[in-house]
Structures are given as structure tokens and as C-alpha cells.
C-alpha positions as CSV (number, residue, x, y, z in Angstrom):
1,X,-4.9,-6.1,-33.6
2,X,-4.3,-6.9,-30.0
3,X,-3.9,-10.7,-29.4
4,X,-6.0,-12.7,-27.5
5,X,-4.4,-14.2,-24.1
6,X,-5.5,-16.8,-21.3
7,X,-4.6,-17.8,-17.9
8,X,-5.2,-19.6,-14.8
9,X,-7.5,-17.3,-12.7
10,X,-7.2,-19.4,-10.0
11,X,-4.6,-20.9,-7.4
12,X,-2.5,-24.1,-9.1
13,X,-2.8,-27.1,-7.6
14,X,-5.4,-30.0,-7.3
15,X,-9.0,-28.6,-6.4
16,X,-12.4,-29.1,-6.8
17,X,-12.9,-26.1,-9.5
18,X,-10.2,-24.4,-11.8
19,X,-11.1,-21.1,-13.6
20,X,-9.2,-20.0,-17.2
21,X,-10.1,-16.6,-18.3
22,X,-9.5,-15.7,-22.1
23,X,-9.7,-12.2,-23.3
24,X,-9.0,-10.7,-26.8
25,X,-10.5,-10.5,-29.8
26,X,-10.4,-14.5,-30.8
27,X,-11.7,-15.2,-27.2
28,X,-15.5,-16.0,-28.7
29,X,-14.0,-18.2,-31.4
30,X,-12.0,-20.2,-29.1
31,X,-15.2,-20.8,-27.0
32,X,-16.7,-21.6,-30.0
33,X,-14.4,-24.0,-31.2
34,X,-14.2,-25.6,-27.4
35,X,-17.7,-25.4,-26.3
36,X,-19.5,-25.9,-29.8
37,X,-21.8,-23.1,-29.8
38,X,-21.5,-19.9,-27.7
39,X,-23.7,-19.2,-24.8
40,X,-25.7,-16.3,-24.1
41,X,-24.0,-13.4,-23.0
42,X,-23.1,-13.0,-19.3
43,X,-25.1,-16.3,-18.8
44,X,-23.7,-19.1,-17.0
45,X,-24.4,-22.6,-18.7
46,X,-23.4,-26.2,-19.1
47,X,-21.1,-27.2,-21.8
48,X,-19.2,-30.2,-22.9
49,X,-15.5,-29.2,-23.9
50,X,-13.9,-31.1,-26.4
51,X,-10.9,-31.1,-28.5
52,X,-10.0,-30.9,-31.9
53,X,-10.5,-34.8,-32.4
54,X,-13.8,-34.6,-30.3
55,X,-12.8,-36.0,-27.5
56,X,-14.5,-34.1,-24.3
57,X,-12.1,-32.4,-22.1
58,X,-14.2,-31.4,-18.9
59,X,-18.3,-30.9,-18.5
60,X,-18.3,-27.3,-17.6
61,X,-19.6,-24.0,-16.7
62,X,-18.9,-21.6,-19.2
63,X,-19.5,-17.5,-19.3
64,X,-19.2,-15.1,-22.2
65,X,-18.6,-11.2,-22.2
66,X,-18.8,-9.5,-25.2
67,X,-16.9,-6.6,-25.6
68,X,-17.2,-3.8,-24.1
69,X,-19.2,-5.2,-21.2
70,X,-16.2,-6.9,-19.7
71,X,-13.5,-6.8,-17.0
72,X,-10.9,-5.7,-19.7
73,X,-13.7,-4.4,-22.0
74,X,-12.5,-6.8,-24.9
75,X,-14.7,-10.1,-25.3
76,X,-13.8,-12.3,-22.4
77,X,-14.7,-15.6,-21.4
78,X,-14.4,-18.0,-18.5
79,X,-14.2,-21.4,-18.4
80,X,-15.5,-23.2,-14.6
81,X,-13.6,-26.6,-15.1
82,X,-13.0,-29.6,-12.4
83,X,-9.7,-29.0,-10.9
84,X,-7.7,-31.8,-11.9
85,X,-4.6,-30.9,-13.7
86,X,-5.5,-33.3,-16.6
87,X,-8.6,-31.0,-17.5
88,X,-6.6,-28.2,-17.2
89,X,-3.5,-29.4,-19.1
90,X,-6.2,-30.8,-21.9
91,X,-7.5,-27.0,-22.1
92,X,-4.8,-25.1,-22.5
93,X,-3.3,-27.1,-25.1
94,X,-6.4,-26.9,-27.0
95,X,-6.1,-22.7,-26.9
96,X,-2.3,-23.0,-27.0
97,X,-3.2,-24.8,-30.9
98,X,-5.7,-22.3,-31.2
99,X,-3.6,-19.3,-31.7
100,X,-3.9,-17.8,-27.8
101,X,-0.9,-17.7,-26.0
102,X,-0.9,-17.6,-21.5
103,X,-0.9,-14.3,-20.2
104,X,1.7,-12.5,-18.3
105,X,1.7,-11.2,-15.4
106,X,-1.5,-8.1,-14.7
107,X,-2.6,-8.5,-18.4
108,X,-5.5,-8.7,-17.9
109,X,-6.3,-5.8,-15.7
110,X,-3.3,-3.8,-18.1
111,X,-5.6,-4.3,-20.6
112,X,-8.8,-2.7,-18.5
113,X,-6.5,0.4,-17.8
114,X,-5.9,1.0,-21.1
115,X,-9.0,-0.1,-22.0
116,X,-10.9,2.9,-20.1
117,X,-12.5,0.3,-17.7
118,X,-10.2,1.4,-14.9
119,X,-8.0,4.2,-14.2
120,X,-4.4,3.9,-12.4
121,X,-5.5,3.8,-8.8
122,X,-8.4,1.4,-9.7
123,X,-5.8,-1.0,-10.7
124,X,-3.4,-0.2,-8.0
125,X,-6.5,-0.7,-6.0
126,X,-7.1,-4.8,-7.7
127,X,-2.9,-5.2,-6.9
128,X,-3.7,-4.1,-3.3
129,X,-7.3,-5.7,-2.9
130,X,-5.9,-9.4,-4.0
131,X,-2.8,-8.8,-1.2
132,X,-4.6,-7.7,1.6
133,X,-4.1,-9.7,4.9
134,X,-5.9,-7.8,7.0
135,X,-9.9,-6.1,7.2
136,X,-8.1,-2.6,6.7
137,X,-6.4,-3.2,4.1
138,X,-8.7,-5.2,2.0
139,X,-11.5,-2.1,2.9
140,X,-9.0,0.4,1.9
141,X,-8.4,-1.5,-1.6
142,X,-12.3,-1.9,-1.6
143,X,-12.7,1.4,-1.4
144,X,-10.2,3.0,-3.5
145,X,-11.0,0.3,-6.2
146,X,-14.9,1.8,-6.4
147,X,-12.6,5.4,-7.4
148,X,-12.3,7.0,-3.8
149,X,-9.1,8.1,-4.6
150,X,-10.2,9.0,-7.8
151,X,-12.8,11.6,-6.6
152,X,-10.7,13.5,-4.3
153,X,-7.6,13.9,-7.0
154,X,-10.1,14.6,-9.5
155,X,-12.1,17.2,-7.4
156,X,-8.5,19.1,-6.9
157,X,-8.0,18.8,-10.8
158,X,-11.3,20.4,-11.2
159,X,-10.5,23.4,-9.3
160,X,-7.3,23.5,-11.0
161,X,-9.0,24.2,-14.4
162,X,-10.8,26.6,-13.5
163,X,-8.6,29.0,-11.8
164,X,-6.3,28.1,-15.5
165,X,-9.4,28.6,-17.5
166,X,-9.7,32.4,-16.0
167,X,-5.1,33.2,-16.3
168,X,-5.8,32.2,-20.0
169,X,-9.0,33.8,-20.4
170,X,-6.6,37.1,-19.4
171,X,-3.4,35.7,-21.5
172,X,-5.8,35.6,-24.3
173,X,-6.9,39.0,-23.7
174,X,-4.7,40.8,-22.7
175,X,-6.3,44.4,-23.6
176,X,-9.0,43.4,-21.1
177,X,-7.5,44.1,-18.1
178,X,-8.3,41.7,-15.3
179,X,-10.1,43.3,-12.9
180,X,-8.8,43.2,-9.5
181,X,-11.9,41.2,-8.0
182,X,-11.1,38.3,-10.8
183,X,-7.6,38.2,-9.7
184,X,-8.6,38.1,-6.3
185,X,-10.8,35.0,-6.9
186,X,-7.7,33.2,-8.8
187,X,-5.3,33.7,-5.6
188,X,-8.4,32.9,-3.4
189,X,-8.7,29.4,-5.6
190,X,-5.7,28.8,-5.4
191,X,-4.9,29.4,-1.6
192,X,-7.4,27.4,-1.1
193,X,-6.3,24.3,-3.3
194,X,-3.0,25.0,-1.5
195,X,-4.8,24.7,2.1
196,X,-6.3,21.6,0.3
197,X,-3.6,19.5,-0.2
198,X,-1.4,20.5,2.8
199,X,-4.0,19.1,4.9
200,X,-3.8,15.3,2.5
201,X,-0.1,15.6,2.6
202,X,-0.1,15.7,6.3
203,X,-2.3,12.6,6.9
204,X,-0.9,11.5,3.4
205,X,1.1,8.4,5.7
206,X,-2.2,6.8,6.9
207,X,-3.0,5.1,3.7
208,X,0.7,4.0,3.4
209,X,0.3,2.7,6.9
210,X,-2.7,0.6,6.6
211,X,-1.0,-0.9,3.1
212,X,2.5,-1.6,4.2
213,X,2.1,-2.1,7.7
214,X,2.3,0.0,10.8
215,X,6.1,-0.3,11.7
216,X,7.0,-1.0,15.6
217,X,10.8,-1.0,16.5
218,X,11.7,-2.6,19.5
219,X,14.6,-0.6,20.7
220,X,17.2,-0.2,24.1
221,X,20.3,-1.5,25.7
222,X,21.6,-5.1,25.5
223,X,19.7,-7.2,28.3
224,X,16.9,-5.2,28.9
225,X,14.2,-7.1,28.0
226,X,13.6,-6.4,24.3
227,X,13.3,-10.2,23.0
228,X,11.3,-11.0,25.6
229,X,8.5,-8.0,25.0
230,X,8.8,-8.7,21.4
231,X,8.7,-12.4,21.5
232,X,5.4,-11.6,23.8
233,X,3.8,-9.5,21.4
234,X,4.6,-11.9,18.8
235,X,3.0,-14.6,20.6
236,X,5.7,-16.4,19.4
237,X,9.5,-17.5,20.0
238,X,10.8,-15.7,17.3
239,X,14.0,-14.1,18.9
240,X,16.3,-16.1,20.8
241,X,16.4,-14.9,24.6
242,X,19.6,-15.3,26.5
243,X,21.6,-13.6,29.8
244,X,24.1,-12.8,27.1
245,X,24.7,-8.9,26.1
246,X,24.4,-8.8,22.5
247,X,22.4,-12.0,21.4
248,X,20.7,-9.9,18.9
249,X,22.8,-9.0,16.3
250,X,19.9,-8.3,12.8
251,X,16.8,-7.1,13.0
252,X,14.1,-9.7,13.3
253,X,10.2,-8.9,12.2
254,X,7.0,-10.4,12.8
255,X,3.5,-9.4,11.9
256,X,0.8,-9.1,14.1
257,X,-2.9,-7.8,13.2
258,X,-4.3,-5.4,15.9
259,X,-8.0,-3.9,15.0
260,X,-7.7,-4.9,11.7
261,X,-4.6,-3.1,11.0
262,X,-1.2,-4.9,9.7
263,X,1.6,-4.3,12.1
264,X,5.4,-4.7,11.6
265,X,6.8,-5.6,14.4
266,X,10.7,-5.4,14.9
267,X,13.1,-6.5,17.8
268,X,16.3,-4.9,17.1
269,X,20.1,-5.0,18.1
270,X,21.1,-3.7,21.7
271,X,22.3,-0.1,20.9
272,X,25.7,0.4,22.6
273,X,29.2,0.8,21.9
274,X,30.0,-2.5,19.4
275,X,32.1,-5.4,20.5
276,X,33.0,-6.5,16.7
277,X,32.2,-5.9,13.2
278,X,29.2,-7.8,13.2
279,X,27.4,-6.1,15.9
280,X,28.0,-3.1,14.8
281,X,26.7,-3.9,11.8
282,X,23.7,-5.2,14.1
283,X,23.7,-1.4,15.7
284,X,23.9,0.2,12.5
285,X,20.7,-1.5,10.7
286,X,19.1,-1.2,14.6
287,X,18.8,2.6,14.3
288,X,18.1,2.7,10.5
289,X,14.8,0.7,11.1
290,X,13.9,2.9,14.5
291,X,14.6,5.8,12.8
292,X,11.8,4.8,10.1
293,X,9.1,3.4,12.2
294,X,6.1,4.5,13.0
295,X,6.2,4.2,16.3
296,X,9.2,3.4,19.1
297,X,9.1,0.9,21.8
298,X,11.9,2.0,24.4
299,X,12.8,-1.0,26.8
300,X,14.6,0.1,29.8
301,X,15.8,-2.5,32.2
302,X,15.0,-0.6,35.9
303,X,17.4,-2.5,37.7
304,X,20.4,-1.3,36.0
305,X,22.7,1.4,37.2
306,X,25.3,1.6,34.1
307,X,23.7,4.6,32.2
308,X,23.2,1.7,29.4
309,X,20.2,3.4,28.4
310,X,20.9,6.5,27.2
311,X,22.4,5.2,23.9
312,X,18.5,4.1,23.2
313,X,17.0,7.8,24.2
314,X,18.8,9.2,21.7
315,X,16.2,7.7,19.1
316,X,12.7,8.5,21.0
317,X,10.9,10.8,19.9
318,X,7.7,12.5,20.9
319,X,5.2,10.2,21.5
320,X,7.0,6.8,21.8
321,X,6.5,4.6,24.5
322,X,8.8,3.6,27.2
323,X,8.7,0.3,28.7
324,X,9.7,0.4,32.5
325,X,10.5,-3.2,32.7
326,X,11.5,-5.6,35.5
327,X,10.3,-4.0,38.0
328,X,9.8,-7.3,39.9
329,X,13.8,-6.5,40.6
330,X,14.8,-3.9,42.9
331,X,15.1,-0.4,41.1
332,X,18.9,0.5,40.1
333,X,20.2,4.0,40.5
334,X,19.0,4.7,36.5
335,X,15.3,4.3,37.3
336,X,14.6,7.9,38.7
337,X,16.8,9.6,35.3
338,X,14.5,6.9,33.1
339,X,11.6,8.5,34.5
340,X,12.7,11.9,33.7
341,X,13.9,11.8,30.5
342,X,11.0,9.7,29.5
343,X,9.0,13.0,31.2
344,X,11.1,15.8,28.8
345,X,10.0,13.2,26.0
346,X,6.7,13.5,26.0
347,X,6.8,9.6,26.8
348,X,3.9,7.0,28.2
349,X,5.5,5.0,30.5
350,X,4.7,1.3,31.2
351,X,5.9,-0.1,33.9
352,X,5.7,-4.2,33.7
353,X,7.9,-7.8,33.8
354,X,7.2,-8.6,31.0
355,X,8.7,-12.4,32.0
356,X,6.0,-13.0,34.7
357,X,3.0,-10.4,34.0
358,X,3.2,-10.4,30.1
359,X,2.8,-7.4,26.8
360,X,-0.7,-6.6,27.9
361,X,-0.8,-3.5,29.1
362,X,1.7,-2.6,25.4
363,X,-0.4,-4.4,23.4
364,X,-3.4,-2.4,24.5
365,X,-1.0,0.7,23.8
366,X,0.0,-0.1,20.7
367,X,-3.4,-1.0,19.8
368,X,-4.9,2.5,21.0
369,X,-1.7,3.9,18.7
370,X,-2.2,2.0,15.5
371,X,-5.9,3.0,15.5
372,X,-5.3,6.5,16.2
373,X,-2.5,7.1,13.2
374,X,-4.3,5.0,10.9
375,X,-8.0,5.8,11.0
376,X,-9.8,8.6,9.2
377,X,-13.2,9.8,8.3
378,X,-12.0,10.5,4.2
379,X,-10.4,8.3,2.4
380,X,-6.8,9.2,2.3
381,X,-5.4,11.0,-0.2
382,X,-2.2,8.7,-0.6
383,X,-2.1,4.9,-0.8
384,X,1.5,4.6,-2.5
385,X,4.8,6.5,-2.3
386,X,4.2,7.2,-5.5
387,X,0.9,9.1,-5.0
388,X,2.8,11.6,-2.3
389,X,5.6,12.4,-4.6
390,X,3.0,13.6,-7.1
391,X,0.7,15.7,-4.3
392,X,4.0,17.6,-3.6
393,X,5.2,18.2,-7.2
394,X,1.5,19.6,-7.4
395,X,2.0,21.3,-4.1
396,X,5.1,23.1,-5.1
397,X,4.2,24.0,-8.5
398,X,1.0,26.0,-6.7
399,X,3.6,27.6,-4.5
400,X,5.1,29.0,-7.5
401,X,1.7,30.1,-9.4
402,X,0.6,32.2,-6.6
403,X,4.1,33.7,-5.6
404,X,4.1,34.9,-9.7
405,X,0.6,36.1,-9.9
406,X,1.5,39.6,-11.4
407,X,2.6,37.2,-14.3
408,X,0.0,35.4,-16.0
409,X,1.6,33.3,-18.5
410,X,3.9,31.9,-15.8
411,X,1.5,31.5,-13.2
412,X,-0.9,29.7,-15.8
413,X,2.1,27.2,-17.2
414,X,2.6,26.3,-13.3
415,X,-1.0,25.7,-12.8
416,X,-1.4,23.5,-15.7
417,X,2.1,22.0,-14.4
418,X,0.0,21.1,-10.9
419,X,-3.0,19.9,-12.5
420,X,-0.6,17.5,-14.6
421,X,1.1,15.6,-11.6
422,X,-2.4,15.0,-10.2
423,X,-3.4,13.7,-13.5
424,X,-0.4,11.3,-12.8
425,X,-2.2,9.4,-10.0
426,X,-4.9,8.4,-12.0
427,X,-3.0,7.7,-15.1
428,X,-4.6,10.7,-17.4
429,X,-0.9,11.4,-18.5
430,X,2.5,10.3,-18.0
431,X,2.7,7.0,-16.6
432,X,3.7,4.8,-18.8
433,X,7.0,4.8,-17.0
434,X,4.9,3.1,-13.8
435,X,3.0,0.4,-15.9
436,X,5.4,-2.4,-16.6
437,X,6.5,-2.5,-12.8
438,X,2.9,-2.5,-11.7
439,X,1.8,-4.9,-13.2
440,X,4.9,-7.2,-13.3
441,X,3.9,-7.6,-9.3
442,X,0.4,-8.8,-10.3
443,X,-0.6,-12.6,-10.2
444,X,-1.1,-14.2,-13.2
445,X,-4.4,-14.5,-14.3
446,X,-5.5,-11.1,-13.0
């Protein structure tokens, strides 16, 4: 029989209410034995605490949830207590003597998974929900948590049984031959499942963005004005700024929230040919983060005339931003070549000081940019790395199926192959290997 845990549902510390959550099968006796008779079901009430010896604990507000009409679908129960430590310390060595021991880490909502009262992504979704900084992420958790996610995986797992329901209504038959418009409508399915998760594996980065972070790199030559447009953005000092080539030598983040969307912000390591070890080093982890950001922010100094800045353009890409900056200086022989290459690019360019006008005009940019690669009309089809991995494993074993149509017992086992690594994001099969490092990064309590 499964034990009966409890925790601290709320945050430690002195406060004016502290909330214990038990669940398990001796959860009602241990309210009984605390409380003195239970309450009615999902009904909050008064109740003098006491223990053993009869001495009162706490006055408090106490809940019980029979089984299965609960968060974990066991019987649960919640204890409303004053927040001194004393009441709490009194409490849980009461159910410590009673036989319950504390909870570890995403126990609780473990047990609901494995309960049936939520599936995988539901309880990815309460991970994500009780992390969330900013509106987009806590609406994304919101969202996915009431089984968005959920419907759209489960909608492709629909179609996938039926196209395997009609290969093994012809492996079973095989003296039937298929006719050729029944075959037709398999491929046709199939294509169009295909189609189907192309198109979420192509926007399969927005949910990843708005859950870790949209990733900025700061990027371009020593002295050209990176700290100083990152330390703008930031609205903070958080890069030291200095005539010195090279000041920067690790990468040094900050987070900013832009229309509701987390940003990871980065100011990076001049990129040039290094002086020592260490800033090479510097250089080295510089074009590792640019390389995986989102999006690029290419300072260019205009007053120079050294080339300095072509080390940087080797990391723009289509659709990165170039920051024309300085231009309260007199241009240097590089500006006109900037503006070029910035032109073969496919580049914005900004043209600012960023020392006397400010990051406005890039902060409006990079507002405009964060909004465009994270918003959607459908909820997106990919939340977690983990979630991609299994939309291509299901997107590969459907290249397979269809390119061996003309054998059905192959074609079948790859369809039921696909339908199986969707069945993965919801936690239908073969996740057990996921669990324990899910919900080892829960909170207590939860």
C-alpha cells in the first residue's frame, strides 16, 4: 500500500498562514487524530489541533478530499495554520509520530500522474506554471496545464490509428486484396499527418522560447560599444565599461521582460584575434552563445577604420540586427563596407550613440522581434526539448511508412512506431526514464 506523505505547501519562513498538505491512504486518520473528528468533504472549517497529550497546536482551517476527488486522487488534506514556526514544528511532529513521513521533491503531483489525474505535459505544465516570471510564460503553463498540448499530440495519435487500423485490417487479410482506393486513403493520411507535424516542428522553437527565454547575444569588435548597449538594455550596470580593448573576457547575462516575454540578454567577449589564454577563452564561449541565440545584436563602432568588424560578420545571420553606433563621431573609412555587408545580410540597421541618445530605438526592435518569433494563434506543439525529439522520431518513422507502402507489415510496425513516440509526450508509454528528473526539479510540497 502506498504510504502516506506530507509537506510544506507553502514558502518557509515566518508568515501570517502556513499550509501542510497530506496525501495517502492514512491522510483521514491523521486528521482525525489531529483535528478530532473529520470535516465534511471539500468543506473548509475551524478546528482546534492538538497533540497526542491534548495540548492544542494551532486554531485552524482544515480541508478534506476523499479519494478520488483530489489533486493526487488519493485522500488529501490541508491544514491552513498561523505561520509561526512553532505551529508548524508542533504539526509535523505530531504526523512524523503518526507514521507519515515529509514528502520529496514533486510527490505529490508524481502521484497525480500516476494516479490518472494528470498526464506528462499536465505535470510538465504545474513545473512550468509555479516558475514562470513572466505573463507568457505563466499563460503558456496555464494553458498547456488545461491539456492544450494534450489535444494536438492526441489528435495526431488519432489519425495514426486509423491509417494502422486499415495496414492490419489488410495484414490480417491478406486474401482480400486492398483495393487501390483504400491504399490511396492510407498514403493520403499519412502525407497528411506528415504535412502535419512539419508544420509543428518548424514553429516547434516558439514554445521553447517563451519557457527558457528568448536569447539576445550582444556581439562585435573590442571597443565598439557592446557594454554600453547591453548595460542600456539592462537598465543596469552590469558590465564594466572601459577605453580598454578586451575588458570583457566571459559572457555576462541579464533578463529583461519585453511584452510579457522572458529575454536572455547576453554581452559577450570582443571577437578578434586573442591577446592570451584567457581571452581566447573569452572569444571561444563569445561565439558559442551567438551561435545559439535567437537573435544577434551586431555593434559596429562607425568611427573605426581597422576592418575590426569583420571578425563579428562572420556570425550574423539573416535577420539580425546591426547597430550603427557612435555616430555622434565622425564616420571612419569602415562605415560605407558596414553598410554593405549589413545590406548582403539581410540586416536592419540602427544607427544610434548609444552613450548620449540611449537603447530605444533596439529595444523597440527587439521588442517587435521577440513578439514576432514567439507568438502564435495554436498552442505550440513543443514546450521542452524533450517534446521535439519525440515529433521527429515520429516524423521519421512516417517517412519510412509511406516510402515502404507496397509492404504492409513494415509500413504498419513504423506507424505504430510513430504513434508510440507521440504517446511519449503525454506519458501513455515509455517514460519512466523522464520521471525521476522531473520531478526532482519540483518544489517540495507540490
Amino acid at each position: 500500500m502506498t504510504d502516506t506523505i506530507f509537506a510544506l505547501a507553502t514558502a518557509p519562513g515566518r508568515g501570517a498562514v502556513a499550509v501542510i498538505r497530506l496525501s495517502g491512504p492514512g491522510a483521514g486518520a491523521a486528521l482525525d487524530a489531529l483535528a478530532g473528528r473529520r470535516p465534511k468533504a471539500r468543506q473548509a472549517t475551524v478546528r482546534r489541533l492538538r497533540d497526542p497529550a491534548g495540548d492544542v497546536l494551532d486554531q485552524a482551517l482544515v480541508l478534506w478530499f476523499p479519494a478520488p476527488d483530489s489533486y493526487t486522487g488519493e485522500d488529501c488534506v490541508e491544514l491552513h495554520l498561523h505561520g509561526g514556526a512553532a505551529v508548524i514544528d508542533g504539526v509535523t511532529r505530531v504526523l512524523l509520530a503518526l507514521g507519515l513521513r515529509l514528502a520529496a521533491p514533486g510527490e505529490f503531483t508524481r502521484r497525480a500522474f500516476e494516479n490518472g489525474k494528470l498526464d506528462l505535459g499536465q505535470a510538465e505544465a504545474v513545473a512550468d506554471l509555479i516558475d514562470a516570471e513572466t505573463q507568457r510564460q505563466a499563460r503558456q503553463a496555464i494553458d498547456q496545464l488545461g491539456g492544450a498540448l494534450t489535444r494536438r499530440h492526441e489528435a495526431w495519435r488519432a489519425g495514426l490509428v486509423e491509417a494502422l487500423a486499415r495496414l492490419e485490417a489488410a495484414v490480417d487479410f491478406p486474401d482480400e486484396d486492398l483495393p487501390d482506393d483504400a491504399l490511396s486513403a492510407v498514403r493520403g493520411l499519412l502525407h497528411g499527418l506528415r504535412g502535419a507535424l512539419d508544420e509543428a516542428l518548424a514553429e516547434a522553437g516558439r514554445g521553447l522560447r517563451v519557457r527558457e527565454g528568448y536569447r539576445v547575444a550582444v556581439i562585435g569588435a573590442p571597443n565598439a560599444g557592446k557594454s554600453s548597449l547591453f548595460n542600456a538594455l539592462a537598465g543596469h550596470d552590469g558590465a564594466i565599461v572601459t577605453a580598454t580593448p578586451g575588458t570583457t573576457r566571459d559572457v555576462i547575462e541579464a533578463h529583461l521582460t519585453l511584452a510579457g516575454y522572458r529575454i536572455l540578454l547576453a554581452d559577450t567577449a570582443g571577437l578578434r584575434a586573442a591577446q592570451d589564454a584567457i581571452e581566447a577563452e573569452g572569444v571561444r564561449r563569445a561565439r558559442a552563445w551567438a551561435e545559439g541565440a535567437d537573435l544577434r545584436l551586431w555593434v559596429v563602432d562607425q568611427g573605426t577604420d581597422d576592418g575590426a568588424w569583420r571578425e563579428a560578420s562572420a556570425l550574423a545571420r539573416a535577420g539580425d540586427v546591426c547597430v550603427f553606433n557612435k555616430i555622434d563621431l565622425p564616420p571612419g573609412r569602415d562605415a560605407v563596407a558596414v553598410r554593405e555587408a549589413a545590406a548582403t545580410l539581410g540586416l536592419p540597421l540602427i544607427a544610434l550613440s548609444v552613450t548620449a541618445q540611449g537603447a530605444r530605438p533596439v529595444l523597440d526592435e527587439l521588442t517587435r522581434r521577440v513578439v514576432r518569433d514567439s507568438a502564435g494563434a495554436e498552442f505550440p506543439a513543443a514546450t521542452r526539448a524533450r517534446h521535439v525529439e519525440q515529433l521527429q522520431s515520429a516524423r521519421a518513422c512516417l517517412d519510412r511508412a509511406i516510402a515502404q507502402l507496397s509492404d504492409l507489415e513494415l509500413a504498419a510496425e513504423d506507424v505504430r512506431l510513430a504513434a508510440r513516440a507521440l504517446e511519449r509526450v503525454t506519458g501513455r508509454v515509455g517514460v519512466d526514464d523522464v520521471l525521476d528528473g522531473l520531478f526532482a526539479r519540483f518544489c517540495i510540497g507540490k
